[in-house]
C-alpha positions as CSV (number, residue, x, y, z in Angstrom):
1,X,7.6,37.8,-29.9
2,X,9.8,39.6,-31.6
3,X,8.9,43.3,-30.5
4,X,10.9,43.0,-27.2
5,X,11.7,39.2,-26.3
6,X,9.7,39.0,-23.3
7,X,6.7,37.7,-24.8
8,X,5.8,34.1,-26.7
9,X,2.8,33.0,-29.0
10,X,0.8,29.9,-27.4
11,X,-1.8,28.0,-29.4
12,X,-4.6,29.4,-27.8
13,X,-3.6,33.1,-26.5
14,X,-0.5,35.7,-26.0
15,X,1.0,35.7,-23.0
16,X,4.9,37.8,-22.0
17,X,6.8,36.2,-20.2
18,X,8.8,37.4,-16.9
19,X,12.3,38.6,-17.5
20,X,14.9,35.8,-17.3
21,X,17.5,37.9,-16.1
22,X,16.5,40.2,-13.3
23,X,19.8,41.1,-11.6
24,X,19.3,44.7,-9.8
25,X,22.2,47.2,-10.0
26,X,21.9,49.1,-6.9
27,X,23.5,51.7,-4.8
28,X,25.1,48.9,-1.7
29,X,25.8,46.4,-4.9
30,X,23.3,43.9,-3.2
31,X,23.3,41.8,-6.7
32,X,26.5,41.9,-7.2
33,X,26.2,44.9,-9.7
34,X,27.3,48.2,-7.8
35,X,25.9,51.8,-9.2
36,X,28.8,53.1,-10.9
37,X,29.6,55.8,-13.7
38,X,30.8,54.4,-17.2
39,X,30.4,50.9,-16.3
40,X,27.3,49.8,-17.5
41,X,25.6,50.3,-21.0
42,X,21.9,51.1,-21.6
43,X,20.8,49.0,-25.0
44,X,17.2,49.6,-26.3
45,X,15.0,50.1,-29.3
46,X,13.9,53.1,-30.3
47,X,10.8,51.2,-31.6
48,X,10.0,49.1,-28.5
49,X,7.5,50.3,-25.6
50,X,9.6,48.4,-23.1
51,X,13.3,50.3,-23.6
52,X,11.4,53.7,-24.4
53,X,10.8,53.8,-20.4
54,X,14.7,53.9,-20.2
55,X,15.7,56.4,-22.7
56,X,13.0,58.5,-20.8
57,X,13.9,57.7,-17.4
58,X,17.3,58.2,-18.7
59,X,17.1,61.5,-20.0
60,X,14.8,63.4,-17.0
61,X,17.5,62.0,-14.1
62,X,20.2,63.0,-16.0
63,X,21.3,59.8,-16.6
64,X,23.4,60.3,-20.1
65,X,26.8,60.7,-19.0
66,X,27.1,58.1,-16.4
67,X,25.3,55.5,-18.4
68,X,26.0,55.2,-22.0
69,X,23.8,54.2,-24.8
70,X,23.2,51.7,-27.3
71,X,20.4,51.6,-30.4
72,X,19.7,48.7,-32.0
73,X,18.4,48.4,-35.3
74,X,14.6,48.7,-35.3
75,X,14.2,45.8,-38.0
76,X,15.7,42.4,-36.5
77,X,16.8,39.8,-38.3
78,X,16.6,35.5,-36.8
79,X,19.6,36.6,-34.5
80,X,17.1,39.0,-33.1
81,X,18.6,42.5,-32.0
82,X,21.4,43.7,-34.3
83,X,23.8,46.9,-34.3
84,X,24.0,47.9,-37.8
85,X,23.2,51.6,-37.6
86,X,26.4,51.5,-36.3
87,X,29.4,51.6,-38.2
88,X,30.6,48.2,-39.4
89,X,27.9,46.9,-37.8
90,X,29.0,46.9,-34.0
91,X,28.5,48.2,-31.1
92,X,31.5,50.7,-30.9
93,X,31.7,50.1,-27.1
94,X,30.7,46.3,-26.7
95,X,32.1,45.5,-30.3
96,X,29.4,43.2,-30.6
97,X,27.2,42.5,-33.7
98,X,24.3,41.5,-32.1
99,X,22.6,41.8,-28.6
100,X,22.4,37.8,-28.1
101,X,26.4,37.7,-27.5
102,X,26.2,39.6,-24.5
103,X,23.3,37.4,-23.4
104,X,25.5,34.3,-24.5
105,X,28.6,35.8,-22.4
106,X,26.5,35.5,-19.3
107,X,24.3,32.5,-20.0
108,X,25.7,29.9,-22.8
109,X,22.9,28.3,-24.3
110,X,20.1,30.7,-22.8
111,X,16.9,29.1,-24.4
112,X,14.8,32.5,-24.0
113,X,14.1,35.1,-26.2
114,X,16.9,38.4,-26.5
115,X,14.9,41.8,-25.3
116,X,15.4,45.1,-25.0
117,X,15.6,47.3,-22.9
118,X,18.7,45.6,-21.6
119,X,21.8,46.6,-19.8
120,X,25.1,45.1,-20.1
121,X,28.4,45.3,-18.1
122,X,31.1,47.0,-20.4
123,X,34.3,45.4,-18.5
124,X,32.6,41.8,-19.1
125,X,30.5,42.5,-21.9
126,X,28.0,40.5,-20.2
127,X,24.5,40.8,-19.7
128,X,23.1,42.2,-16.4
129,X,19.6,42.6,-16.9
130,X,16.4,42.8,-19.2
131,X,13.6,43.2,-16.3
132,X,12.8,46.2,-17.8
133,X,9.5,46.4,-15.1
134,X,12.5,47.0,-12.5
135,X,15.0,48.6,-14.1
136,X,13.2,52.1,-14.5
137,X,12.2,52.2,-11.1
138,X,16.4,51.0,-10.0
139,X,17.4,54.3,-12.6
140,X,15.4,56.8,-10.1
141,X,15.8,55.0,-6.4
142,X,19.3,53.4,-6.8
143,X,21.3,55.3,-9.0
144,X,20.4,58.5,-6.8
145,X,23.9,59.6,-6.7
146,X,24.8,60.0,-10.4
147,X,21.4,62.1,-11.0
148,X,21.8,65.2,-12.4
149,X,21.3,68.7,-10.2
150,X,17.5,69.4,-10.0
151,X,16.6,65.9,-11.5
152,X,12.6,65.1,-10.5
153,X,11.7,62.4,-8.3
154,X,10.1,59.8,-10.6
155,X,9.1,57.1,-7.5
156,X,8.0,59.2,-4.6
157,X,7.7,57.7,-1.8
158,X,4.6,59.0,-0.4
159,X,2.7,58.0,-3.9
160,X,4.1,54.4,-4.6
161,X,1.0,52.7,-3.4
162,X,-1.1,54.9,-5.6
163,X,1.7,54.5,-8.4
164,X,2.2,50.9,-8.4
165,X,-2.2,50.6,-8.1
166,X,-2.0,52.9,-11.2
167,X,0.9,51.0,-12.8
168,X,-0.5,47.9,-12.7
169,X,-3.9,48.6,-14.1
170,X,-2.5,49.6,-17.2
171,X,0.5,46.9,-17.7
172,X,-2.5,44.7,-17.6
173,X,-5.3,46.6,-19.9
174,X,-2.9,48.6,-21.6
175,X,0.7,48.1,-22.0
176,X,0.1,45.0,-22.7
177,X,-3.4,44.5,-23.7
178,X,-2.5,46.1,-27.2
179,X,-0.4,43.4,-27.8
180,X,-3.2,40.4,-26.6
181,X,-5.2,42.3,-29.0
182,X,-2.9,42.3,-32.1
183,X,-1.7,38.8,-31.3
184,X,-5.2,37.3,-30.6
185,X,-5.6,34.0,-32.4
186,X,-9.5,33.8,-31.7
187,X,-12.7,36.8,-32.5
188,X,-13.3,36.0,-28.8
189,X,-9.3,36.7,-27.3
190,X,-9.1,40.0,-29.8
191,X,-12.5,41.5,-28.6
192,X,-12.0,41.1,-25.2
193,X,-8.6,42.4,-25.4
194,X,-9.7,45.1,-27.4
195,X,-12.5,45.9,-25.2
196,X,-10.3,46.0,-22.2
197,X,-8.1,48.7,-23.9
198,X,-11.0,51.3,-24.8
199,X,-12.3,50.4,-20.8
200,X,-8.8,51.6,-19.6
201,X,-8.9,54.1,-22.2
202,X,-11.8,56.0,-21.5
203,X,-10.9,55.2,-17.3
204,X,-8.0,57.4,-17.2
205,X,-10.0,60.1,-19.7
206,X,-11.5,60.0,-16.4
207,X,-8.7,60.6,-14.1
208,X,-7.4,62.8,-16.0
209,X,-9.9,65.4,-17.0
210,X,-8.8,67.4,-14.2
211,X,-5.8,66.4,-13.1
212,X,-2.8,67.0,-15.6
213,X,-0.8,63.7,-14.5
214,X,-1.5,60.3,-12.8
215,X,-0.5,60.7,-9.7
216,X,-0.4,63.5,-7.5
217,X,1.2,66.9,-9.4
218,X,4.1,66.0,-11.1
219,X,5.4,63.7,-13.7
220,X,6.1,59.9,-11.9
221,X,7.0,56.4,-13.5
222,X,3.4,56.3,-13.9
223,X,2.7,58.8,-16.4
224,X,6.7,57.2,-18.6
225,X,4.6,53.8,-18.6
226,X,1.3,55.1,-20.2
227,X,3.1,57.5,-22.3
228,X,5.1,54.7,-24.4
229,X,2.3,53.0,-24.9
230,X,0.1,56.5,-25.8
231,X,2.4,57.8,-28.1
232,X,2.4,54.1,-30.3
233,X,-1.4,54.5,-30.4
234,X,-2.2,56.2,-33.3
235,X,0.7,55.0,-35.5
236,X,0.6,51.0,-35.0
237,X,-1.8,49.9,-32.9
238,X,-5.2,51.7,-34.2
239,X,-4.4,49.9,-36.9
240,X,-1.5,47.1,-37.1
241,X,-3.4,45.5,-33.6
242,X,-6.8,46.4,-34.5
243,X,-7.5,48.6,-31.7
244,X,-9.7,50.9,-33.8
245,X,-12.2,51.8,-32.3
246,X,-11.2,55.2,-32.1
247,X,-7.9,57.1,-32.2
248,X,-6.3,59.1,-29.5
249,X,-6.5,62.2,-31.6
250,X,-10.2,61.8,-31.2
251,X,-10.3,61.7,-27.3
252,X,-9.8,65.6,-26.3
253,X,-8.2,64.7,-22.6
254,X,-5.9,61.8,-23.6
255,X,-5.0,63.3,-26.7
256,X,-3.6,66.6,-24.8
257,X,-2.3,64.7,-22.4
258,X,0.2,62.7,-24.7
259,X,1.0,65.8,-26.5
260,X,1.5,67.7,-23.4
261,X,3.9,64.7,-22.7
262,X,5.7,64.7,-25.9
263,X,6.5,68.4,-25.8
264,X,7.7,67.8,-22.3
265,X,11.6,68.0,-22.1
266,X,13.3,64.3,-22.3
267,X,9.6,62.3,-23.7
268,X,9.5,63.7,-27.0
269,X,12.8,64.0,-28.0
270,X,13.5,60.3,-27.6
271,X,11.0,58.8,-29.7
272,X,11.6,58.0,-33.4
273,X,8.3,57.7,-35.2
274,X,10.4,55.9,-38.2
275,X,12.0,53.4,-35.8
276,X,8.4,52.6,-34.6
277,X,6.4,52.4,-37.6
278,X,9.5,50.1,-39.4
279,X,10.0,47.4,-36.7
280,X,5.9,46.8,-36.2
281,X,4.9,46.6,-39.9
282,X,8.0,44.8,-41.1
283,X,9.1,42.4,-38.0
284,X,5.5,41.1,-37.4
285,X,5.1,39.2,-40.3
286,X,2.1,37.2,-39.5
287,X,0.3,40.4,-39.1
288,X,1.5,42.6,-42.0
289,X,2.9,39.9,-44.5
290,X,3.5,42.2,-47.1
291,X,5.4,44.2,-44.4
292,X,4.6,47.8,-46.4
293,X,4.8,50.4,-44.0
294,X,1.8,52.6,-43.8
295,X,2.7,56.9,-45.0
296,X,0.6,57.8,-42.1
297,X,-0.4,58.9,-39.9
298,X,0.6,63.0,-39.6
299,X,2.5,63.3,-36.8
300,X,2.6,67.1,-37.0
301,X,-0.1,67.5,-34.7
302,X,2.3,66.7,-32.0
303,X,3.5,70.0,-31.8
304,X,0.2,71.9,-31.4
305,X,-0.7,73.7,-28.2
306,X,-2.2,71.2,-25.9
307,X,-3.5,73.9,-22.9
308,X,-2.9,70.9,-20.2
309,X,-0.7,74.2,-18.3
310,X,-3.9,75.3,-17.1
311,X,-4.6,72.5,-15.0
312,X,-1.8,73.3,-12.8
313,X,1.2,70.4,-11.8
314,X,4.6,71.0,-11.9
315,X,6.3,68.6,-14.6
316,X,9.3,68.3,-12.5
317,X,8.2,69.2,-9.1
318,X,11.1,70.9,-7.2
319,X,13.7,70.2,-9.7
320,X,14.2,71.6,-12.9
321,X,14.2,70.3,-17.0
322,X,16.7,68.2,-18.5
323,X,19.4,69.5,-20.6
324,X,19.6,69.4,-24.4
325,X,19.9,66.1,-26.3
326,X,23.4,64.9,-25.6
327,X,25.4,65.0,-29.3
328,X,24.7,61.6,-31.2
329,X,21.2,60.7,-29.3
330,X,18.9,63.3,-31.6
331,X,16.4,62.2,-33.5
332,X,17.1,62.1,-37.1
333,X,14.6,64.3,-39.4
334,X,12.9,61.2,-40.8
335,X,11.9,60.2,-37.4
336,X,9.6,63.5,-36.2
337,X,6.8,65.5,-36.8
């Protein structure tokens, strides 16, 4: 499917497929990929759930410097991810055109499909990895060294049982149950797709009525996970997956608790509303044949005051907010509320 790459259409129901290419890069090298500054290059979509766990991961360790960035167009043509936003049309580090050369350099011939997030080895310009359910979790356990001062602890230790419990409920409901429901070839695949959605939906209402994040007090991969997926609601899948049966700016708790997100340092400043709304209405063709892209809907109720403070938590625990938007990463106007 042509949102990410890890997912394919069957006859009778969606289904995403594991990532093909699931080397770790870790702090002892185990994989044969050691941690290292300026080696390695981060390439996502601004538009796709998947990479936006990266670029937020990214930002809150502190990430920037030691691990450069690359964003793909958010419309792809049949060679899948391209680089024409930049100029020329290529990467200006990898000097590539399109994402699927680095995937060739490491694997002629690779029959799968080219995702995003993925990260590539600059000295090789070869593909390392696109398990993008690993590589978030690598960014705050493995690449400890290269954090920046007072960066939070995404993956504590004493709440990973409770965080991977958490996780996993809503990869399965959520994450990806939007897309089971948008890709649903039968009334019976969409509804009970869609049903299992608003059930995880109104479930961590629940949780989080009086709690102001997932797990414990501060913000973990849990809360990175459910927010990509949140912040999409409204503009694409309410309507472009037919997950309407009512929109997250008309449930009180989840509605402060994405915008409580979004204004959160390193959440909202690396999500492109443009990006989004472009690659879903005019990529997925056999949804949105026309491919128009919808004028709504007004995102400027992402800035008002959510009063999620008064619940208490500490956003980044003992550490400390990330720094501004490194110079070439910030959003372009057309892109925010």
């Amino acid at each position: 499917m042509s949102d990410d790459g890890n997912s394919a259409l069957g006859h009778k129901a969606f289904s995403r497929s594991r990532s093909h290419f699931s080397d770790r890069i870790t702090a002892d090298g185990r994989d044969g990929w050691p941690v290292a500054a300026g080696r390695y290059r981060l390439v996502v979509s601004r538009a796709c759930p998947w990479a936006s766990r990266a670029l937020v991961a990214r930002r809150l360790l502190g990430l920037e410097d030691a691990l450069s960035l690359a964003v793909a167009d958010p419309v792809q043509d049949d060679r899948s991810w391209r680089f024409t936003l930049d100029p020329d049309g290529r990467d200006p580090v990898l000097g590539i055109r399109y994402l699927s050369e680095a995937y060739d350099r490491r694997e002629t011939g690779y029959p799968g499909g080219v995702s995003v997030p993925a990260v590539v080895d600059v000295p090789s310009g070869r593909l390392v990895t696109n398990d993008y359910q690993q590589l978030t979790l690598d960014l705050a356990t493995e690449w400890t060294a290269l954090h920046r001062p007072g960066a939070p602890d995404l993956y504590p230790k004493r709440h990973r049982d409770e965080i991977d419990t958490v996780m996993a409920e809503v990869y399965e409901d959520l994450n990806n149950g939007v897309y089971r429901a948008g890709f649903a070839h039968t009334q019976e695949e969409y509804e009970e797709a869609c049903t299992g959605v608003f059930r995880r939906l109104e479930a961590l209402a629940g949780r989080l009525a009086g709690q102001r994040y997932l797990v414990g007090d501060t913000i973990t991969e849990a809360d990175i996970r459910l927010f990509t997926t949140l912040v999409r609601f409204d503009a694409v899948y309410h309507g472009h997956f037919k997950c309407n049966r009512w929109k997250l700016a008309e449930q009180p708790v989840l509605w402060g608790y994405v915008r409580d997100l979004y204004q959160t340092p390193g959440f909202g400043d690396t999500v492109d509303f443009d990006h989004i709304k472009r690659h879903y209405y005019q990529v997925h063709t056999g949804i949105n044949p026309t491919g128009i892209v919808p004028l709504g809907p007004d995102t400027t109720g992402w800035l008002t005051p959510h009063h999620r403070e008064e619940l208490g938590g500490r956003p980044f625990g003992d550490g400390t907010p990330p720094g501004p938007v490194p110079a070439g990463e910030e959003i372009p106007e057309s892109g925010r509320p």
